[in-house]
C-alpha atoms as one frame of an Amber mdcrd trajectory, in Angstrom:
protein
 -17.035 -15.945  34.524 -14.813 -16.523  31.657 -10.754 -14.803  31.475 -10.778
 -12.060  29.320  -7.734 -11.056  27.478  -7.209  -7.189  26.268  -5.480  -5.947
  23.397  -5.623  -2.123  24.528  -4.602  -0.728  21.478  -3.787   2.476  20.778
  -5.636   2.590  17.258  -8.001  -0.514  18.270  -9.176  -2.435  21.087  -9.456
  -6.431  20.750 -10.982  -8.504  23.340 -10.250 -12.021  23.851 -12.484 -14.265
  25.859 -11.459 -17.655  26.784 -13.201 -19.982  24.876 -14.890 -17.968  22.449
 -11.961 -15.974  20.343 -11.845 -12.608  19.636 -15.390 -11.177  20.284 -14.414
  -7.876  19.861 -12.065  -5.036  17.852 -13.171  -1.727  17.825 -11.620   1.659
  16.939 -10.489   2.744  20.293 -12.700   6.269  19.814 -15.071   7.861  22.109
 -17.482  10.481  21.376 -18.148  13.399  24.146 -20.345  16.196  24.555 -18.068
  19.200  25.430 -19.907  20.833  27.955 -20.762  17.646  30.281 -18.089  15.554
  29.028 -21.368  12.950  28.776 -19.961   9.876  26.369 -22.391   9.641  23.100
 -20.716   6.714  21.307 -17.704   4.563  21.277 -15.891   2.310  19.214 -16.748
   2.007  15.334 -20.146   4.535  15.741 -17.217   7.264  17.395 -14.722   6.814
  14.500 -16.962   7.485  11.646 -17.351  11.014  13.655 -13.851  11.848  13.802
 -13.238  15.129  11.809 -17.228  15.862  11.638 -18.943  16.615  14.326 -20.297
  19.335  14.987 -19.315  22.119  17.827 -20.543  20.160  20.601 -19.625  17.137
  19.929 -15.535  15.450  20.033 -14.542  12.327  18.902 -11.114  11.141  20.598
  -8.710   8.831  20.821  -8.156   8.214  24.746  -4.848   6.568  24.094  -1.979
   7.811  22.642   1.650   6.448  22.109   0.133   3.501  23.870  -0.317   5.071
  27.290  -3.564   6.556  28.260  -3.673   9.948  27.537  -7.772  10.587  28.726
  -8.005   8.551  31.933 -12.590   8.981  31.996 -12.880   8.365  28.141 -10.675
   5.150  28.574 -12.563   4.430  31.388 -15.640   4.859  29.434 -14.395   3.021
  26.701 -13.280  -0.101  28.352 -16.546  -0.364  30.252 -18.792  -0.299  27.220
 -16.610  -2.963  25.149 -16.715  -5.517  28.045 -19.947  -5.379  28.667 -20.465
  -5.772  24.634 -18.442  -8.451  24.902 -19.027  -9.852  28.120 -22.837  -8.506
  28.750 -24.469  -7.507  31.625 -23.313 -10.059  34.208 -23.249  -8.949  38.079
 -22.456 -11.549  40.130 -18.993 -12.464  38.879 -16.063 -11.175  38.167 -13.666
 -12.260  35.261  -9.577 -12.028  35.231  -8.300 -10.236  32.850  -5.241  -9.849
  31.315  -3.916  -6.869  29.316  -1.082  -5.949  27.407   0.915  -2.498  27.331
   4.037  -1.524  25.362   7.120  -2.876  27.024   8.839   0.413  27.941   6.264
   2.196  29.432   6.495   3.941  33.336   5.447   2.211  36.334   3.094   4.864
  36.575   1.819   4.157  33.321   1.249   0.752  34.219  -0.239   1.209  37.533
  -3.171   3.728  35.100  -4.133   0.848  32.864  -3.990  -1.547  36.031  -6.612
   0.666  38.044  -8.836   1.288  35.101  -9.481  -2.645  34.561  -9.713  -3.003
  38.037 -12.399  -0.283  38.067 -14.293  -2.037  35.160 -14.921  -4.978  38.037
 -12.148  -7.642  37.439 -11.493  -9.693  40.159  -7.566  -9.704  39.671  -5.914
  -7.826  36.360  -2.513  -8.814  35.157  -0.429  -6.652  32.735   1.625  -8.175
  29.976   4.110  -6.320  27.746   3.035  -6.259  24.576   6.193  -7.814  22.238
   6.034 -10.733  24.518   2.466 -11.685  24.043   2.537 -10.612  20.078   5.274
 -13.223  19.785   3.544 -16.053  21.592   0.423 -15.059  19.270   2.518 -15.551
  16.142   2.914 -19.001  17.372   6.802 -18.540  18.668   7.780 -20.847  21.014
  10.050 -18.176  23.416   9.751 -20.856  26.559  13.087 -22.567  24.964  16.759
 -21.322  25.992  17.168 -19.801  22.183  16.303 -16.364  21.072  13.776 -15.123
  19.331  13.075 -11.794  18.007   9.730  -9.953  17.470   8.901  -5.975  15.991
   5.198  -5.023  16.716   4.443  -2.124  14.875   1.083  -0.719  16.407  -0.886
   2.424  16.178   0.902   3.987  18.909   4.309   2.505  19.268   6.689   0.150
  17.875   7.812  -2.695  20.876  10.821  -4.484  19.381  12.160  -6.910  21.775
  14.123 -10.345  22.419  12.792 -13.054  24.126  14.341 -16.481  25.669  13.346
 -18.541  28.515   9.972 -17.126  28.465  10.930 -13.325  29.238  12.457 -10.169
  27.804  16.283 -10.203  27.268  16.394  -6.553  25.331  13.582  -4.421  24.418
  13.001  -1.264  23.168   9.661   1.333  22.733   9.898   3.886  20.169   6.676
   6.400  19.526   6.416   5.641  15.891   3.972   3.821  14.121   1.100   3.253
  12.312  -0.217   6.873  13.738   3.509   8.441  13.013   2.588   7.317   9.632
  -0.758   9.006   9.107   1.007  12.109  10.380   3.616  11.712   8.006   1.482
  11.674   4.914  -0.984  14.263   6.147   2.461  16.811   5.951   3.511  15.467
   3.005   0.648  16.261   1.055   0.378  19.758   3.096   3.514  20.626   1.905
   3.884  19.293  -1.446   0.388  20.373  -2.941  -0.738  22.784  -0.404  -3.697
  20.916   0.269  -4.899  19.331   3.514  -6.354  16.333   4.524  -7.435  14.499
   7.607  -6.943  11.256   9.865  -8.958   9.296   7.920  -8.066   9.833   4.127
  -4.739  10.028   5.314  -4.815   5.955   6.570  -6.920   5.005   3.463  -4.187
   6.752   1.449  -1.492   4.229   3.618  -3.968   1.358   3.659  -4.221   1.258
  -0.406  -1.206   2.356  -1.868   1.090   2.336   1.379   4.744   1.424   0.565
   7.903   1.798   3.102  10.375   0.981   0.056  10.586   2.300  -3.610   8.300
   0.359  -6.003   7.443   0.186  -9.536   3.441  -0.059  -9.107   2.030   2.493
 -11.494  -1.441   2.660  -9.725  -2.748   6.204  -8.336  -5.373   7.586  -6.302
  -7.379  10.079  -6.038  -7.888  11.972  -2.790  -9.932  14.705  -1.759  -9.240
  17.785   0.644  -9.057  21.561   1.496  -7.231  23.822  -1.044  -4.750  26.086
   1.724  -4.479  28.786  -0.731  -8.030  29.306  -1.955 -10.219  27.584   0.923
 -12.106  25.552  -1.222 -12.324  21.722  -1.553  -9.870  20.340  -4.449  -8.804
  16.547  -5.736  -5.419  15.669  -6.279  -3.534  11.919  -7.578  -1.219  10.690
  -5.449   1.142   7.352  -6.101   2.897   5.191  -4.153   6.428   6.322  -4.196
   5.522   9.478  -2.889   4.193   7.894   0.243   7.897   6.018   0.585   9.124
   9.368   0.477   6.910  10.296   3.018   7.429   7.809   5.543  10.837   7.046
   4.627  12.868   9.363   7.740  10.568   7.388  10.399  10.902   4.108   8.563
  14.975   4.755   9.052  14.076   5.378  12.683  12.135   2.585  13.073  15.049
   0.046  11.458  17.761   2.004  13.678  16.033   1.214  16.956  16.126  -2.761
  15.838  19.678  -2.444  14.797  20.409  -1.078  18.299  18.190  -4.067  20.062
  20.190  -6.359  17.680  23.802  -4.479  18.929  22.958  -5.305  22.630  21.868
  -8.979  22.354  24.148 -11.604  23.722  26.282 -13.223  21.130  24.254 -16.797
  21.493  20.957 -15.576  20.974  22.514 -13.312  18.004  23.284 -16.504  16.754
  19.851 -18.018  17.279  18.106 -14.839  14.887  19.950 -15.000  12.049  19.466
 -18.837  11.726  15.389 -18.222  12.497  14.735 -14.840  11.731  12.634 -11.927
  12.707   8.806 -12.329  12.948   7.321  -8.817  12.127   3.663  -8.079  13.199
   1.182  -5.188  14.403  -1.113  -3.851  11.787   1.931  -0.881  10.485   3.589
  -3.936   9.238   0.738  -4.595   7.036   1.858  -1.477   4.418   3.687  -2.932
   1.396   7.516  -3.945   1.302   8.116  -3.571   5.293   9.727  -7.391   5.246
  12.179  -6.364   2.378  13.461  -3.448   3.528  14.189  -4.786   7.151  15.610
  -7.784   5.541  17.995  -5.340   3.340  18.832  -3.577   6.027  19.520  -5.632
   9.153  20.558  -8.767   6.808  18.854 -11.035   8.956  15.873 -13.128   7.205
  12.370 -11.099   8.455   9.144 -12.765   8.024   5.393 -10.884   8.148   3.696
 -12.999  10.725   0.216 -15.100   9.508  -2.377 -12.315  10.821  -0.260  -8.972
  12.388  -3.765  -7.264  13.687  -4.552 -10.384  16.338  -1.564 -11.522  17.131
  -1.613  -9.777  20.502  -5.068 -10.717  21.406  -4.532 -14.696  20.053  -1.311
 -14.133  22.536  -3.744 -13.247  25.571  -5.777 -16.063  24.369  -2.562 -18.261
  25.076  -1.782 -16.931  28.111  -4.633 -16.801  29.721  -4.449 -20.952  29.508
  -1.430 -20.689  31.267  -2.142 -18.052  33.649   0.003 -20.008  36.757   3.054
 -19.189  34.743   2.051 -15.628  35.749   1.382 -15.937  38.941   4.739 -16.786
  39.364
């Protein structure tokens, strides 16, 4: 049976298996009938149901903030993508190796630990998720120099500094591409009384999605419920106004790195200002994110080559090199 490597995403899950690639990414969505909590669909099928299905039907996202928030659904969930991935094999039993944000509880740890073990893996091994999202951007972090990574997910943002092949300061903050969606769902609540959901909120951040001001003229049209009449209206919406959206939890975001940066040693300081900071995750996807880290920590930042896979491609690496973690 082949290593698998997991990308257990709070927004998607990726699976890696040794190789092959990435055979799978998936909305990480399951669908459930209320009454006997019986899963109808997961994955893609489950996330075009999210905010329409009917009364006895859910769609939900079993993870949130990057912990498991649903322990059966992500259960559920992980079950049916491995055997997508994997098919229906019973006589052996694959390692697998999955990655969590780096700041989460040993009790957090030990949930996503006995869920993989419950999916039949022989032995599961949990990686934090900076670490593998820089060895997926191709950093070499084995060297005695540092090296500095932000991965803004769907669930959290992991910023952390690596040397010598581990950690040296890390921080989790609960903002990302999710906070995001939030953000623009209120900002459209409040400014035009009008409401929208999940999903036109991340197309809105996914076309014309800025973190810094811009001078792109483009607009677009969205769709949603009037709050003072109840009926359906269309509105245009631009890109600065998402800035001004986002732009408090942007701050937040750039604070937290500032305060990684603040309790580095001096030497590895050194190190990231002569190579930079490699940004990835799929939040750092939305337009202007390298610029206005750059501005702001004055440290070069670079968007790494693909920001969605870099985690799974880093439990691609790994699991090559899985006597390093044995150790």
């Amino acid at each position: 049976m082949k290593d698998i490597g997991i990308d257990l995403g709070t927004k998607n899950v990726l699976i890696y298996i040794k190789g092959k690639g990435i055979v799978l990414n998936e909305p990480s969505v399951v669908a459930i009938e209320t009454n006997s909590k019986k899963v109808l669909a997961v994955g893609k099928e489950a996330s075009e149901m999210i905010g329409r299905t009917p009364g006895k039907l859910k769609a939900i996202r079993p993870l949130k903030d990057g912990v498991i928030a649903d322990f059966e659904s992500t259960e559920a969930m992980l079950n049916c993508f491995i055997e997508k991935a994997v098919g229906k094999t019973t006589f052996s039993k694959p390692r697998i190796l999955i990655c969590c944000p780096s700041n989460i509880t040993q009790v957090e740890k030990n949930a996503i630990k006995e869920i993989a073990e419950r999916t039949g893996a022989k032995k599961v091994y949990l990686e934090e998720e900076p670490k593998v999202a820089a060895v997926g951007a191709g950093m070499d972090i084995s060297k005695p120099s540092g090296s500095m990574v932000i991965d803004i997910g769907g669930g959290t943002t992991d910023i952390a500094i690596l040397s010598l092949g581990g950690i040296v300061t890390s921080s989790s903050i609960r903002i990302a591409g999710n906070t995001f969606d939030a953000d623009i769902i209120k900002y459209i609540k409040d400014k035009y009384k009008l409401l929208v959901g999940e999903k036109t909120a991340e197309d809105i951040k996914l076309q014309i999605g800025t973190v810094r001001k811009t001078k792109r003229k483009e607009t677009m049209e969205i769709k949603g419920r009037d709050l003072t009449t109840g009926l359906p209206k269309m509105i245009e919406i631009g890109p600065n106004e998402i800035e001004e959206a986002l732009h408090e939890d942007v701050l937040k975001i750039i604070a937290e790195a500032k305060k990684v940066l603040e309790e580095t040693p001096p030497e590895l300081s050194a190190d990231i200002v002569e190579k930079g900071i490699i940004l990835t995750g799929g939040g750092a996807l939305m337009d202007g994110f390298p610029q206005i880290m750059k501005e702001h920590l004055q440290v070069p930042v670079f968007l790494s080559e693909s920001p969605l896979t870099n985690v799974a491609e880093g439990t691609g690496i790994m699991l090559d090199n899985l006597y390093l973690l044995e150790k």
